[in-house]
C-alpha positions as CSV (number, residue, x, y, z in Angstrom):
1,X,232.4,134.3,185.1
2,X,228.4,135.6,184.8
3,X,229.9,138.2,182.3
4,X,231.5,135.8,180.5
5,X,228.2,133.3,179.8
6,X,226.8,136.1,178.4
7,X,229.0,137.3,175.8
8,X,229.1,133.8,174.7
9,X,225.7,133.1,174.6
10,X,225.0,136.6,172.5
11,X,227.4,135.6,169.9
12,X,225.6,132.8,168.1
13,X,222.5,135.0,168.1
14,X,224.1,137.4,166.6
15,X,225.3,135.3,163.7
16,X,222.2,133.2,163.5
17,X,220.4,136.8,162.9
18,X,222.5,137.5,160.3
19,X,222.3,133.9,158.5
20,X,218.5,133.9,158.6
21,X,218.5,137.2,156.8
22,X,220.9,136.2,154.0
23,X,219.0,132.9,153.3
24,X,215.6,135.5,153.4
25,X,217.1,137.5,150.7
26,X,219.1,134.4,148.6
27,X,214.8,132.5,148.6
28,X,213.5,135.9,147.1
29,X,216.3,136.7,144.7
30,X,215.9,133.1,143.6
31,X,212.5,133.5,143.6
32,X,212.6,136.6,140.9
33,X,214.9,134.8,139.0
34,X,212.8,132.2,138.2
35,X,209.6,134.0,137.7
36,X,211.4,136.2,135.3
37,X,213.1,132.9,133.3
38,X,209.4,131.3,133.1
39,X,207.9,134.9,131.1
40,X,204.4,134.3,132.6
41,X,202.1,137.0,132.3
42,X,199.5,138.2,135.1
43,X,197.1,135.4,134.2
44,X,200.1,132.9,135.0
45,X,200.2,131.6,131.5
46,X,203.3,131.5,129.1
47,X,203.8,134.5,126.9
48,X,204.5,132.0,124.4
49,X,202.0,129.9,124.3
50,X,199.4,129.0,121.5
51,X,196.1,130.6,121.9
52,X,193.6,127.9,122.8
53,X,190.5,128.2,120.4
54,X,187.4,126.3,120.6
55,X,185.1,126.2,117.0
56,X,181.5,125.5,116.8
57,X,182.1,123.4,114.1
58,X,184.9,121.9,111.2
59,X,184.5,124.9,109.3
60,X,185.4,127.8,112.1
61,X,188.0,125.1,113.5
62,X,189.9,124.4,110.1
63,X,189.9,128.8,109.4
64,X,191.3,128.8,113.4
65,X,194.2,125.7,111.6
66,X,194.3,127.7,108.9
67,X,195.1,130.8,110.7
68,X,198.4,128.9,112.6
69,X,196.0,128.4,115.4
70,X,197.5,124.7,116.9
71,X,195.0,123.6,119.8
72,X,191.8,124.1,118.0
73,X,188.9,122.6,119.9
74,X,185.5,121.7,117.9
75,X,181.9,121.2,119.3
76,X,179.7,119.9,116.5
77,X,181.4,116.5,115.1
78,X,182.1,116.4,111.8
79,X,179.8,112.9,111.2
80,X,176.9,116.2,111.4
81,X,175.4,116.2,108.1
82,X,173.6,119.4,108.9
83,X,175.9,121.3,111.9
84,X,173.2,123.8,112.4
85,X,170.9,121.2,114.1
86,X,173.2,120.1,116.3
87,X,172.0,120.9,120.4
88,X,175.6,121.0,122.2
89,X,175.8,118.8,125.1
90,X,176.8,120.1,128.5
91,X,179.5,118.5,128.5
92,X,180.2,120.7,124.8
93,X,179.8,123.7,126.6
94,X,181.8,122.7,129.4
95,X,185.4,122.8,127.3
96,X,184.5,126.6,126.4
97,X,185.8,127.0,129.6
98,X,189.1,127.1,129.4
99,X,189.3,128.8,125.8
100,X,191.3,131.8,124.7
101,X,189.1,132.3,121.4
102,X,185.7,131.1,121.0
103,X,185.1,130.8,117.0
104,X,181.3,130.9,115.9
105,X,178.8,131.6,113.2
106,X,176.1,134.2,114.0
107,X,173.4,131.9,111.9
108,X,173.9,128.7,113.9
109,X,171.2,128.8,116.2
110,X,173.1,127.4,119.4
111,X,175.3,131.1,119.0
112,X,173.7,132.6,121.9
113,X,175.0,128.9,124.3
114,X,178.3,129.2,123.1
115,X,178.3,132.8,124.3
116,X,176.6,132.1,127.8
117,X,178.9,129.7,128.1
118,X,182.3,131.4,127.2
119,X,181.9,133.8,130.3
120,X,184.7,136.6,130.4
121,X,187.7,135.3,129.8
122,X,187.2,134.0,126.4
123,X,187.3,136.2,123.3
124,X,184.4,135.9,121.2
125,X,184.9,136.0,117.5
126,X,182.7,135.6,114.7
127,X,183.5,133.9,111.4
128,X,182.3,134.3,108.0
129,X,182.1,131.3,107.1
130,X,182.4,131.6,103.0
131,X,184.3,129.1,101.0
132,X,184.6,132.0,98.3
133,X,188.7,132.4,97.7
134,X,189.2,136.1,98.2
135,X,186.9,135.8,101.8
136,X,188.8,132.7,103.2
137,X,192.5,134.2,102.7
138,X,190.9,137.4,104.1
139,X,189.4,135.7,107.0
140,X,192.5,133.8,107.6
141,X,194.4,136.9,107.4
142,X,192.2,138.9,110.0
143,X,192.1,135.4,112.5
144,X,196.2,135.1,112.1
145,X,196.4,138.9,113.5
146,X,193.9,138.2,116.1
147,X,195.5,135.0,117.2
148,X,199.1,136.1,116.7
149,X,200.0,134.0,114.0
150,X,200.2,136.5,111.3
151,X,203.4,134.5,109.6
152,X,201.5,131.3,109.7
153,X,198.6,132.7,108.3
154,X,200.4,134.4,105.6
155,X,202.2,131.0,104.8
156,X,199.3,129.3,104.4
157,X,197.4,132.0,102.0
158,X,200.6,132.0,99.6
159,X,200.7,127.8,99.7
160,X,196.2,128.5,99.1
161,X,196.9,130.8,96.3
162,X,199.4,128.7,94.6
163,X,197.0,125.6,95.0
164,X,194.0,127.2,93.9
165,X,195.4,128.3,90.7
166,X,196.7,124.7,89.9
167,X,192.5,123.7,90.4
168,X,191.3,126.1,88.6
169,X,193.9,125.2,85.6
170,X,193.2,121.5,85.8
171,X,189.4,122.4,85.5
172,X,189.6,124.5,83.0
173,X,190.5,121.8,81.2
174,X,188.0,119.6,82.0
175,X,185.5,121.9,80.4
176,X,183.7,119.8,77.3
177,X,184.6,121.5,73.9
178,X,186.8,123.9,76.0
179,X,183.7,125.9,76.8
180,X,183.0,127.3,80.3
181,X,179.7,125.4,81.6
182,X,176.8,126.9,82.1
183,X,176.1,126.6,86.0
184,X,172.8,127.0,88.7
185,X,174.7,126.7,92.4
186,X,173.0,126.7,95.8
187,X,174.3,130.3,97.3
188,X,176.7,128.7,99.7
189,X,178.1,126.9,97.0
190,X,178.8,129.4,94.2
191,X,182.1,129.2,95.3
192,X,182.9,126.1,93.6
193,X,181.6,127.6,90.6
194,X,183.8,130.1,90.5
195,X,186.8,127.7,91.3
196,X,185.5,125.8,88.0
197,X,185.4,128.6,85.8
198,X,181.9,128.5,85.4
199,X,178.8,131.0,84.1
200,X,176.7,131.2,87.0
201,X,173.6,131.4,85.5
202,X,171.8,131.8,88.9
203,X,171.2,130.9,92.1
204,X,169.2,129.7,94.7
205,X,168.7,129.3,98.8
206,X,168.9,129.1,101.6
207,X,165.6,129.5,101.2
208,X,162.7,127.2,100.4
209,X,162.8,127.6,96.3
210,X,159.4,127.9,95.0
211,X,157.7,126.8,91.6
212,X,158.5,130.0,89.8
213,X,162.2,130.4,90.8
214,X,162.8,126.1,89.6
215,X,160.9,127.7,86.1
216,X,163.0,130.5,86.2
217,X,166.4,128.6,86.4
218,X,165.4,126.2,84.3
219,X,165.2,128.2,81.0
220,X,169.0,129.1,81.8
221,X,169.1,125.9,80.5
222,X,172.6,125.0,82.4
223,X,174.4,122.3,82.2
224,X,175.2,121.6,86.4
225,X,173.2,122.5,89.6
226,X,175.7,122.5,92.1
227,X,174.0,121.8,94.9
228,X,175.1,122.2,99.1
229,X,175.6,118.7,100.4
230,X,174.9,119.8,103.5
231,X,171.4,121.5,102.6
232,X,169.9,119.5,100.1
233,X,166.8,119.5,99.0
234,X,166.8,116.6,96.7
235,X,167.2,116.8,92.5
236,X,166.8,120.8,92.2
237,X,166.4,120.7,88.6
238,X,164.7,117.0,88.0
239,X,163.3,117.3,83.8
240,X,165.8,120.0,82.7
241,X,168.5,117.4,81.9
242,X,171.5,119.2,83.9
243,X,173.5,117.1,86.3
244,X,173.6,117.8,89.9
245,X,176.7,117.8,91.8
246,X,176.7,118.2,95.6
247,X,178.9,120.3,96.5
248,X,180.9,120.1,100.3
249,X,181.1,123.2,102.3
250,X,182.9,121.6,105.8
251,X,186.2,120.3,106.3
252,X,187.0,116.8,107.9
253,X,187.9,116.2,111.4
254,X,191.3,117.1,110.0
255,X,190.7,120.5,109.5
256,X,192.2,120.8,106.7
257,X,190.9,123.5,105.0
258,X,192.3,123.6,101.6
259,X,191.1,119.8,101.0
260,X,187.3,121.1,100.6
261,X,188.8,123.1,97.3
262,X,190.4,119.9,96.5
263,X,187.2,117.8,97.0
264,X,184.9,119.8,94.9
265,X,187.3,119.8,92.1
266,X,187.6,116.0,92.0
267,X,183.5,116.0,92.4
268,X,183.5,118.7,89.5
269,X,185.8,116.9,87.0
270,X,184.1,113.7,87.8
271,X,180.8,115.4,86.6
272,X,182.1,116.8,83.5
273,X,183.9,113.7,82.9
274,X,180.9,111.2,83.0
């Protein structure tokens, strides 16, 4: 009968040995399945996810919306009339963090913060931040193949091109007597001369402009200063008789990027108009 205990009480270990092992190997096979289903990468983020970019200001952010970038981040709020001048708060610095693409000027003096406070994990990238039409499709180009978002990028230069040729027809003619103006623009806003058809008679900035150089432009006798909103110095030109028109360089909070070209038009016909 001592024989007999035995046997039986083997029997059930046996087969609990043999259950435990096949629920071992069912948990990890599941396991595998569902890490595989997921597609994370090493750094245990979706290979499909939108890079997360944080922008210095509207102007970086709305080339990162631009680009097909969709959780764009900005530092400096857009109520800044002069971004430059803005001292990022801790608290600024804080949502670098987490960023996949940090987007910055190399002229804003706060660059070196923002590249402190990035750490490793963050690309750094620096933008050119010109509102000239053959730079911006060719900085949104270059941020849609860093970003993965080249067919986003590419979409949104073909809609650009299509609008900027409808502007640039509708103020063409709005020039008085059908003759291009004669224009003086602040260097970071020749651009809008060129969007206007204009002669750029010459320009001037970012520097202080002395006496000479205001003498100077003068006898170009133009028609419009376009000046930079964002770094004016008050009436450029004040007893030559041309018309000033301040001209903005930043997107909204919106980031729409293609609105500035629409803005400056409206301000620009407006001008010729009155």
């Amino acid at each position: 009968m001592a024989r007999i205990r035995v046997r039986i009480a083997r029997v059930p270990s046996v087969l609990a040995l043999s259950l435990s092992a096949a629920l071992v190997l069912t948990a990890t096979a599941c396991g595998s399945d569902k890490a595989d289903s997921a597609e994370t990468s090493t750094s245990g983020k979706k290979k499909d996810d939108a890079p997360v970019v944080v922008a210095t200001t509207t102007w970086e952010g709305a080339f990162a919306k631009a680009a097909g970038a969709k959780d764009v981040k900005v530092i400096v709020p857009s109520s800044a009339q002069h971004a430059p001048d803005y001292d990022p708060k801790p608290s600024d610095l804080t949502a670098i963090a987490g960023a996949d693409f940090v987007l910055y000027a190399p002229f804003e003096p706060y660059a070196e913060k923002i590249k402190e406070a990035a750490g490793s994990d963050a690309k750094l990238v620096e933008v050119n931040l010109d509102n000239d039409a053959g730079r911006a499709s060719g900085e949104v180009t270059r941020l849609g193949k860093l970003f993965g978002t080249e067919d986003a990028a590419a979409t949104w230069n073909t809609s650009f091109k299509s609008e900027y040729g409808t502007l640039q027809k509708e103020l063409k003619e709005a020039w008085l007597d059908g003759k291009a103006p004669v224009v003086v623009a602040q260097v970071f806003s020749v651009w809008s001369a060129k969007l206007a058809g204009a002669q750029v008679a010459g320009s001037y900035g970012p520097d202080a402009v002395t006496a000479k150089q205001l003498s100077d432009l003068a006898k170009k006798k133009p028609a419009y200063v376009f000046d930079n909103a964002h770094m004016t110095i008050g009436e450029v030109l004040p007893d030559s008789g041309a018309k000033q028109v301040e001209i903005v360089n930043y997107p909204g909070k919106d980031l729409d990027l293609l609105a500035v070209y629409k803005n400056a038009a409206d301000t620009i016909k407006k001008a010729m108009a009155s």
